[in-house]
N, C-alpha and C positions, 0 to 999 in steps of 0.2 A: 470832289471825287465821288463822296458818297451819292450825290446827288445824279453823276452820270450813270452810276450804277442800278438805279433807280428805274432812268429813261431806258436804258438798255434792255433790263427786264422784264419791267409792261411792255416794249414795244417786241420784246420778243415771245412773251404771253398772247399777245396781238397775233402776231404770226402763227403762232403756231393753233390757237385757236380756230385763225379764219381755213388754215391747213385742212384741219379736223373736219370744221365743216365743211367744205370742197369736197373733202375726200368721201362722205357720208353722204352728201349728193349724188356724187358718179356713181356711189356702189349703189344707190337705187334707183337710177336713172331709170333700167330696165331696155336698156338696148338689145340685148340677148332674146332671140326665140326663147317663146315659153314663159316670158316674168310680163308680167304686170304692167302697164307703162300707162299716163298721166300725161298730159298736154295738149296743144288743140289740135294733132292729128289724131291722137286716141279721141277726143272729143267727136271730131268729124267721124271716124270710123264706129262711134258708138249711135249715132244721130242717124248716118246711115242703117246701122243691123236694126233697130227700134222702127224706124220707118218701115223696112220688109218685114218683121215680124208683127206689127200694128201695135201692140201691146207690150207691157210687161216692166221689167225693172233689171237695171242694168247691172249686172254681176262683175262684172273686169270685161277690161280690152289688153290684152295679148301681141306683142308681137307672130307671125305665124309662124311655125315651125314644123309645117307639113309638107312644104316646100314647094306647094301651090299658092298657098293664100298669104297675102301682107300683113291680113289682120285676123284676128280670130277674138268675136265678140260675144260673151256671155249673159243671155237675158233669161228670169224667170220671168214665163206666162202670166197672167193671173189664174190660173188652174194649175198653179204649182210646178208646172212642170219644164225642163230648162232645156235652153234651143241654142244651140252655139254658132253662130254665120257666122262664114268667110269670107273676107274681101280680100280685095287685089288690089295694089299699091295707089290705084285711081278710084278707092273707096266703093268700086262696083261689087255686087255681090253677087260672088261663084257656088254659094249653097248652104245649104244651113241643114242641120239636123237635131237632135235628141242629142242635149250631154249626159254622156255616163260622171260617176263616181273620179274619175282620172281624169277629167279632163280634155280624152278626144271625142270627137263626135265620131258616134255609132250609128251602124245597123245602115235603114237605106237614107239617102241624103235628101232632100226636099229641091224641088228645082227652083232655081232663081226667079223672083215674080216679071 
C-alpha cells in the first residue's frame, strides 16, 4: 500500500509540475497586441525591419497593435538613435519612424524603401 502511495504522489508531482510549466508558457507566449513575442515569425519579421533599416540592433518584435501593422519591430541605429517598422502580416514593410520613450512611433513616418 505504502508503496502505491508513493507512485501516486510523484506521478502527481509530475503533473502538476508539467501543469505549471505549460501554464508559464502560454502566459508568455505573447499573443496579445503590444507584448513581446519570440519565434520564427518574429524572427522573419525582425530579418525583414533590419533589412529596410540597413543597420542597427534588434530591440523586440511586437505583435502590432495599431491596427494597421502585423508587426511592429524595434532597432537602435548605430547613432543611437531607435526606428520602429511596421509590417503587415506578409512581412512587407508599411513604414517606419523615430521610437519615442512609449513605445509608438512618432512625429512623421518614413516611407517604405
Amino acid at each position: 500500500m505504502k508503496r502505491n502511495q508513493t507512485i501516486v504522489i510523484g506521478a502527481s508531482a509530475l503533473v502538476l509540475a508539467g501543469l505549471a510549466g505549460g501554464g508559464a508558457a502560454w502566459a508568455t507566449a505573447g499573443d496579445d497586441a503590444g507584448e513581446r513575442v519570440t519565434g520564427a515569425a518574429a524572427d522573419r519579421a525582425a530579418k525583414a525591419a533590419l533589412s529596410h533599416v540597413g543597420a542597427g540592433t534588434l530591440e523586440g518584435v511586437e505583435r502590432g497593435d495599431d491596427g494597421r501593422s502585423a508587426w511592429e519591430v524595434e532597432i537602435t541605429r548605430p547613432d543611437g538613435s531607435t526606428v520602429e517598422v511596421q509590417l503587415d502580416a506578409g512581412f512587407a514593410v508599411l513604414g517606419a519612424g523615430p521610437d519615442d520613450a512609449g513605445g509608438e512611433t512618432g512625429g512623421a513616418e518614413e516611407e517604405a524603401r
